[in-house]
C-alpha positions in Angstrom: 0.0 0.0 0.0 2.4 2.6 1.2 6.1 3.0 0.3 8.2 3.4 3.7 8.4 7.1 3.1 4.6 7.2 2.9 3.9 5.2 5.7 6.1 7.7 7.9 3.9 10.9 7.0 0.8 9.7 6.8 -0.2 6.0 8.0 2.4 5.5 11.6 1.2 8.2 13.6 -2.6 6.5 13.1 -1.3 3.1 13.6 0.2 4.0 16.5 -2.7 5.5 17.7 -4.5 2.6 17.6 -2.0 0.9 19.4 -1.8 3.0 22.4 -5.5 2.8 22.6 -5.4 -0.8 23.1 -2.3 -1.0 25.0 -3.0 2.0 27.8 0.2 0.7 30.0 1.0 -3.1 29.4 -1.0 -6.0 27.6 -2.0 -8.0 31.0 -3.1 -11.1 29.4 0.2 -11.3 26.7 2.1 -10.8 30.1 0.7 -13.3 32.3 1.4 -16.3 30.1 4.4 -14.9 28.4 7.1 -13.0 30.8 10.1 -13.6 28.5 10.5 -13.0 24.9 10.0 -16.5 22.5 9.7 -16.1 18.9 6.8 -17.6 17.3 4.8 -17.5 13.9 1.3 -17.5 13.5 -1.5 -17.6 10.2 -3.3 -15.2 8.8 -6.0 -16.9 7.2 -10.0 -16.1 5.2 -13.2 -16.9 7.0 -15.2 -15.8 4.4 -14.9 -15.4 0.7 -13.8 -11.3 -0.1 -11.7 -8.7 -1.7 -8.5 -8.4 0.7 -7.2 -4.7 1.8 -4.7 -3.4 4.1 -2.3 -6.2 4.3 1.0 -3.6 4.5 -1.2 -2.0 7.0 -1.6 -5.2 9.0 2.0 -5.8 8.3 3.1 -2.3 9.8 1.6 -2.9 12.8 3.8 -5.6 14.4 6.6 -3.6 12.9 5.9 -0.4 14.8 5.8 -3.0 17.3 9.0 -4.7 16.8 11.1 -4.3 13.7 12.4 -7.5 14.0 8.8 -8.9 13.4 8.7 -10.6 9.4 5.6 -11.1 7.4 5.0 -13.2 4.4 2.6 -12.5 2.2 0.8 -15.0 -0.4 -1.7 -12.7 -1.5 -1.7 -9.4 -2.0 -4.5 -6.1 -1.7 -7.4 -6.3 -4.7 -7.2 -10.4 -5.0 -10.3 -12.3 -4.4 -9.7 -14.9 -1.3 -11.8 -17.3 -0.5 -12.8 -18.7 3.0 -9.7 -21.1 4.1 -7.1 -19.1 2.1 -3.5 -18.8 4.1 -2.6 -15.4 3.4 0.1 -14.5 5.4 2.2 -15.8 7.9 3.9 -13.7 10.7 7.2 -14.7 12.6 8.2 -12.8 15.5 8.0 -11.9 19.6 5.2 -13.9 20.7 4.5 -11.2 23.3 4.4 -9.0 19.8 2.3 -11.6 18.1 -0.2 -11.5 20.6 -0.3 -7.9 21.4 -0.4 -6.5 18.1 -3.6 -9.1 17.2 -6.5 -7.1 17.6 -5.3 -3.4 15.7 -4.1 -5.5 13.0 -7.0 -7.3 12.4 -9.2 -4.5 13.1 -7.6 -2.5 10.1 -7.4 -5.5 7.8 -11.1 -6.3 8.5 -12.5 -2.9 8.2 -10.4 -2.3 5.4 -11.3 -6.1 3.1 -14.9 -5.3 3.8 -14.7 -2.3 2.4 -13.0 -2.7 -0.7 -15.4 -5.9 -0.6 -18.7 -4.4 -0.6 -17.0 -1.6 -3.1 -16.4 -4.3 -5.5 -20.2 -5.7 -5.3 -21.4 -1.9 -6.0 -18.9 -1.8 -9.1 -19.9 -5.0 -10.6 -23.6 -3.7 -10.5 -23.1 -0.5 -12.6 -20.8 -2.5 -15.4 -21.6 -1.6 -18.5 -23.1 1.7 -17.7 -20.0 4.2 -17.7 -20.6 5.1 -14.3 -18.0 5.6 -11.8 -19.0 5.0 -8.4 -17.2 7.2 -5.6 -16.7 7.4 -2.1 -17.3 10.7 0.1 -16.2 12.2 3.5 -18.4 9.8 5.5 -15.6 8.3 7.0 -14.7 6.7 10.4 -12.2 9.3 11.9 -8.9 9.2 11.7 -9.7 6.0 9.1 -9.9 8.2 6.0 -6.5 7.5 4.6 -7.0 3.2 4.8 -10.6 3.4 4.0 -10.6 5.5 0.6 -7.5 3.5 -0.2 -9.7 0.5 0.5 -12.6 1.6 -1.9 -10.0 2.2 -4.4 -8.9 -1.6 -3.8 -12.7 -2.6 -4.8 -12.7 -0.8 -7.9 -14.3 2.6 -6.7 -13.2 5.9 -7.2 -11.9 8.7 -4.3 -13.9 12.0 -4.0 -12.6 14.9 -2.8 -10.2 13.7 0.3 -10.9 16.8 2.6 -12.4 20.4 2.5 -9.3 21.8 1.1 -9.6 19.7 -1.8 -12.2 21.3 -3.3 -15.5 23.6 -3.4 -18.3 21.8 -3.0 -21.5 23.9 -2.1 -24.2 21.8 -0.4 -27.7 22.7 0.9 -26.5 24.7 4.1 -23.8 26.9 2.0 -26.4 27.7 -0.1 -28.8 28.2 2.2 -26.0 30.5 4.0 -24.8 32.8 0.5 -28.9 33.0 -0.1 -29.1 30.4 -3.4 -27.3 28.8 -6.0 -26.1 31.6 -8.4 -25.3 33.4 -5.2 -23.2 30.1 -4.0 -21.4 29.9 -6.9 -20.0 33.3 -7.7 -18.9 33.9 -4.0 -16.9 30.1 -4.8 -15.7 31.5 -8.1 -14.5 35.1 -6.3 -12.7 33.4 -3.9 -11.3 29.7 -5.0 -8.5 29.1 -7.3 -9.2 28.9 -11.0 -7.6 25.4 -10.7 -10.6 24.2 -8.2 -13.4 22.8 -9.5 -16.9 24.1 -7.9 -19.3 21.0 -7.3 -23.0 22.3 -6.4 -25.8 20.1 -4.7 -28.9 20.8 -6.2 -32.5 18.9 -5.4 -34.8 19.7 -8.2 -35.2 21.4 -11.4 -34.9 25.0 -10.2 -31.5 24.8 -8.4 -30.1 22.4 -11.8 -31.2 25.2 -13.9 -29.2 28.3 -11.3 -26.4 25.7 -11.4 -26.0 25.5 -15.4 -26.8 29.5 -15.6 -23.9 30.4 -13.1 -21.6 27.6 -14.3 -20.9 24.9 -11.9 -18.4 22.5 -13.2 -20.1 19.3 -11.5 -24.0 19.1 -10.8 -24.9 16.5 -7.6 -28.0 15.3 -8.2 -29.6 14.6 -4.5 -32.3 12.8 -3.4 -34.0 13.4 -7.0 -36.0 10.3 -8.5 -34.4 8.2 -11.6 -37.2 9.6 -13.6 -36.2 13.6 -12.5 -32.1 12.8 -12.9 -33.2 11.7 -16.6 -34.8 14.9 -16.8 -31.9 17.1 -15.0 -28.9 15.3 -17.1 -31.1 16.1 -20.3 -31.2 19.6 -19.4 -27.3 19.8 -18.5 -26.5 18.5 -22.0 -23.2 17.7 -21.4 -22.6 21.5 -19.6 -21.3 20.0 -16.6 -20.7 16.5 -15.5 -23.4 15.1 -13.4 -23.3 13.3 -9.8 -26.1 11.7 -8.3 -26.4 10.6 -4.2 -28.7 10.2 -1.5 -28.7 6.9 0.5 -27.4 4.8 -2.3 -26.4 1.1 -1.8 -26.2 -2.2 -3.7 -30.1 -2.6 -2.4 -31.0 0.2 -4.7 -28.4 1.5 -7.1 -29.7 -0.8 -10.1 -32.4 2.2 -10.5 -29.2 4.5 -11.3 -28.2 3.0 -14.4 -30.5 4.4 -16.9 -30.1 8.2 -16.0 -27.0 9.2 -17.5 -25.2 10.3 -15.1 -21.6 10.6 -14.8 -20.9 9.7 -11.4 -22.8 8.1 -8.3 -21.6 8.9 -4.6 -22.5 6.4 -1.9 -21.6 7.1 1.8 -22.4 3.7 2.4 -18.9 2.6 0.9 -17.4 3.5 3.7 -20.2 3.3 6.9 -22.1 0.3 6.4 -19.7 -2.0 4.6 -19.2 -5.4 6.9 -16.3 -6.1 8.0 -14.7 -9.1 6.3 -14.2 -12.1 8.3 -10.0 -12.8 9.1 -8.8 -14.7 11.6 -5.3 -15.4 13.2 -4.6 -18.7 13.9 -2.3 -21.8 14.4 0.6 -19.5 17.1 3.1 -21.4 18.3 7.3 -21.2 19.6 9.5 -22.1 17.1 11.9 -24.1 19.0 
């Protein structure tokens, strides 16, 4: 996932978040029944069938850990596994082995459901030239694995953060006092490099949007039968965006209305975890 120089800046301070969340002084239980160091190895292996995501992540963990710690791979992020599949094998401090467990399966499970349930959302708009995206819905301080993780099922990154870009939703309208007013206080002040993306939710606020020249229309909350209308309208003007509550339950009635995009919080906030286990620990005399 990350090269070491990435993992540094962005990834080990969150890691070792995690870690010191779970470890508050000592690991109790680790110490009890192992008060010397013994190296061991353990499995990483599939409970269910999935796309797997944040292995280097899972890796880093028991590194941060103990550098001394060594993982094998035999799969790596975007294959398919299937329930049973060895995937990795780590060697190392028991005491690390066993402390390390649960952040490093939390991450790797989060993550491989993610890019997972991504995958299933992909495979039902083949065909239709619709990229599906993530948004800002994310877990905090998960941002960084979890749009990496829909990008690992085939799904496309929105903007990352505010400073990204301008996107004008219902309450910055609401505060500049409309659309047209939205968007020319975004133009006066933004970059000419930034794109402006406006949320509009019916035929009146698509039209101020095309008028004042939004780059990217969201479509929200408007039915299949009134994006047909809006993207008919737009003519190609802007690109078009549609969201509201989309998820593999309902996205099939997306794929007539011509829209160039389709957001889905639910990516990244209802996606199950996949099922990963580590098992099989034991000294290596």
């Amino acid at each position: 996932m990350f090269e070491d120089i990435r993992f540094k800046v962005n990834a080990d301070e969150l890691i070792m978040m995690a870690l010191k969340e779970d470890i508050t002084s000592e690991d109790i239980s680790t110490n009890a029944v192992m008060p010397d160091s013994k190296i061991g190895t353990v499995d990483l292996i599939a409970k269910e069938d999935g796309i797997i995501c944040g292995l280097n992540v899972y890796e880093r963990v028991f590194y941060l850990l103990d550098e001394k710690t060594e993982t094998k791979l035999f799969v790596k992020d975007g294959d398919r596994v299937k329930a049973g599949d060895l995937m990795a094998t780590v060697t190392g401090d028991i005491r690390v082995l066993l402390s390390g467990e649960r952040t490093a399966l939390n991450y790797l499970q989060r993550m491989s459901g993610i890019a997972t349930y991504t995958s299933k959302l992909v495979k039902l708009l083949e065909g239709t030239g619709i990229r599906l995206l993530d948004t800002r819905k994310t877990t905090p301080n998960m941002r960084i694995f979890e749009k990496y993780a829909v990008k690992m099922g085939g799904g496309n990154n929105h903007r990352y953060n505010l400073s990204d870009a301008v996107m004008l939703k219902d309450n910055h309208i609401g505060a500049a006092g409309g659309v047209k007013e939205a968007i020319k206080l975004a133009k006066d002040y933004a970059s000419f490099v930034c794109k402006i993306e406006v949320e509009v939710e019916n035929m009146d606020m698509v039209k101020d949007a095309v008028e004042a020249g939004a780059d990217i229309i969201m479509l929200d909350n408007m039915s299949p039968e009134a994006m047909k209308e809006a993207v008919s309208y737009i003519d190609g003007r802007a690109l078009t965006e549609c969201s509201g509550n989309v998820t593999a339950e309902n996205i099939e009635k997306i794929k007539d209305t011509g829209v160039n995009f389709v957001s889905s919080g639910a990516l990244t906030h209802s996606a199950p975890i996949l099922d990963i286990s580590m098992k099989n620990l034991h000294p290596i005399d």
